[in-house]
N, C-alpha and C positions, 0 to 999 in steps of 0.2 A: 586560342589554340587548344585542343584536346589533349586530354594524354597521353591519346592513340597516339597523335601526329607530335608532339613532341619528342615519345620515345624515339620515332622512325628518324625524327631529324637528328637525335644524336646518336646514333646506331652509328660505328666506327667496323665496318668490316674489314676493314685494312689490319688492325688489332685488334690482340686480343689479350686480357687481363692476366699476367700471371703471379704467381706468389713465391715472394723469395722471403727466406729466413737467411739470417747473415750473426755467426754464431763469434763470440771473441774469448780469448784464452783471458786466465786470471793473471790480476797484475803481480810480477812477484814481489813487488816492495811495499804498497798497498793490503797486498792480501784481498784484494776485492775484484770481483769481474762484473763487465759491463752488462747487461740486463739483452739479450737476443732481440735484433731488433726485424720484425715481418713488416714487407713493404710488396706492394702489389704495383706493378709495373706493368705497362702494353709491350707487348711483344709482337710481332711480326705474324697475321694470321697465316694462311695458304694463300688466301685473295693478296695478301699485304707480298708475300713471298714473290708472287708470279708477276704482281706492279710493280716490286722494283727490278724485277730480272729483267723485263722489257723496257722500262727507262734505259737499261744499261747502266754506263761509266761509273762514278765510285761506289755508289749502292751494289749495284753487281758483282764489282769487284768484291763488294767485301764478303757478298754469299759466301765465295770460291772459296776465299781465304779460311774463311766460318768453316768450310766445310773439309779445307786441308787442314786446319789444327783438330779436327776429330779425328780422321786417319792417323796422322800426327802422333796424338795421345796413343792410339791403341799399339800403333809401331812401336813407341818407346818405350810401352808396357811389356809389350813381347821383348825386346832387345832386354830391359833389364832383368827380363827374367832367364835369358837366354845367351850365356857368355860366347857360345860359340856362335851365334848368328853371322850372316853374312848376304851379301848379294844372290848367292847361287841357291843356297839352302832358305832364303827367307820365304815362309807359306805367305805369298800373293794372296790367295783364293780368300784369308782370313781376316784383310783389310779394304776388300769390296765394301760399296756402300751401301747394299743388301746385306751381307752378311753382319756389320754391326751393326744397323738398323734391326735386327731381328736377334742382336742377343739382349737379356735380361737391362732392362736400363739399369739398374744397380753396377752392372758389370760394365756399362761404358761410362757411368760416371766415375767409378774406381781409375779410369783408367786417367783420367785428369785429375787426379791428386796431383798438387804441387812439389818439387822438392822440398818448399820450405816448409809444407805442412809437413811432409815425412822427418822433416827433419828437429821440429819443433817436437812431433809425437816420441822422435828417440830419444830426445831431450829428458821430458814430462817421463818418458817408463823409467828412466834411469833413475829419476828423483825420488819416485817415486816407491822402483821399488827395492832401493839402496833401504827405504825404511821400513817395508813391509817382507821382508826377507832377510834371510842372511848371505845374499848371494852376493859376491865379489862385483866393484866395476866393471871388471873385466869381463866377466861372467857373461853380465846386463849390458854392456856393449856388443859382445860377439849375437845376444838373443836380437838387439836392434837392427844388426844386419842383415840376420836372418829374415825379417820379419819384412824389412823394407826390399827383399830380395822375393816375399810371398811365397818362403818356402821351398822355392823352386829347388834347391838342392837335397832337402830331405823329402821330397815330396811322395817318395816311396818306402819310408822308412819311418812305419807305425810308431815305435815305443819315441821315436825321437818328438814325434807330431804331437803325441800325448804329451810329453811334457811340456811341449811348448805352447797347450792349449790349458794346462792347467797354469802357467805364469802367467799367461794371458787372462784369464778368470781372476786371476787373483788382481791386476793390474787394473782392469777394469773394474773391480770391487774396490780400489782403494784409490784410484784418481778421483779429481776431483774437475779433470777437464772432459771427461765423454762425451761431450756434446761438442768439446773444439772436434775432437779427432772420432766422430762419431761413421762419416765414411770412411776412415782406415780403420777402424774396427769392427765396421759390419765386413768390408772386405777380406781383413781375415781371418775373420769368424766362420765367411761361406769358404773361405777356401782352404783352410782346415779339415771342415766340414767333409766337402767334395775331397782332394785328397784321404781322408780316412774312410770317405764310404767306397772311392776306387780302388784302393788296398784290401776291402774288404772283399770284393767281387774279385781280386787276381787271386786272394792266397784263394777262395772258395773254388775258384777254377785250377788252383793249380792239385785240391784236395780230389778234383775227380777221376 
């Protein structure tokens, strides 16, 4: 056999290889954390996607399912950033499967953050920066709310974003978990970000 025809024969168009990194927090009683471990896995191509929609039965089922836990995520993102939400006032148009198909993938993986990641990350700021600070538990608890809330209630209120961007610097300078909570803090880092730079553009429109 060739090498030609061997590649052909194992040419898997059904799948296709993807790479996963799988990151772990540090032990607290050890003091030691486990080493990231990358593993490359087959995933479902388009040819693989459309084979098993036409089989049907539990394969297809679970597309559906696949594809209500993404809607899913971004609805519970909205709701928790959004205390009054409800049936009447929920924007439809912004959980079409076009429309998050076509936001920033950064911003649909934020949106499946787990609670026990968020919850582990308010954990690790408190530890952390109960030492690198002199700010009160108190303090560092009401900031963890804040944070897991994405700002949504100061999100118009410059001086208050600034400070919450410079404990955040400082947090992420002195943790030693960045890479656990490396999607909750690029999340909001950009959304920080966006917030301060829409604040910039109201007061400049309100100067003219």
């Amino acid at each position: 056999m060739s090498d030609q025809q061997e590649i052909v024969a194992t040419f898997d168009n059904l799948n296709d290889q993807e790479k996963f990194i799988f990151r772990f927090k540090k032990d607290k009683e050890l003091g030691t954390k486990r080493p990231n471990v990358e593993l490359t896995v087959p995933v479902p191509s388009f040819e693989g996607i459309v084979a098993v929609l036409r089989a049907g039965g539990k394969g297809a089922e679970m597309v559906k399912e696949a594809c209500a836990d993404v809607i899913r995520s971004q609805v519970a993102s909205y709701v928790a950033e959004n205390q009054d939400v409800n049936q009447e006032n929920l924007p439809l148009a912004q959980f079409t499967w076009d429309h998050i198909a076509n936001l920033d993938r950064k911003d649909r993986r934020s949106a499946t953050i787990s609670e026990e990641q968020w919850a582990a990350f308010a954990e690790d700021y408190v530890t952390v920066m109960s030492k690198a600070t002199t700010k009160k538990a108190e303090q560092l608890v009401a900031a963890t709310k804040v944070y897991m809330a994405k700002f949504s209630m100061f999100k118009t209120e410059k001086k208050v974003l600034n400070q919450l961007k410079q404990q955040l610097a400082i947090y992420i300078e002195a943790t030693q978990s960045e890479d656990q909570f490396s999607d909750i803090l690029e999340l909001l880092v950009r959304r920080l970000e966006n917030y301060l730079a829409a604040d910039d553009v109201t007061a400049l429109a309100a100067a003219l």
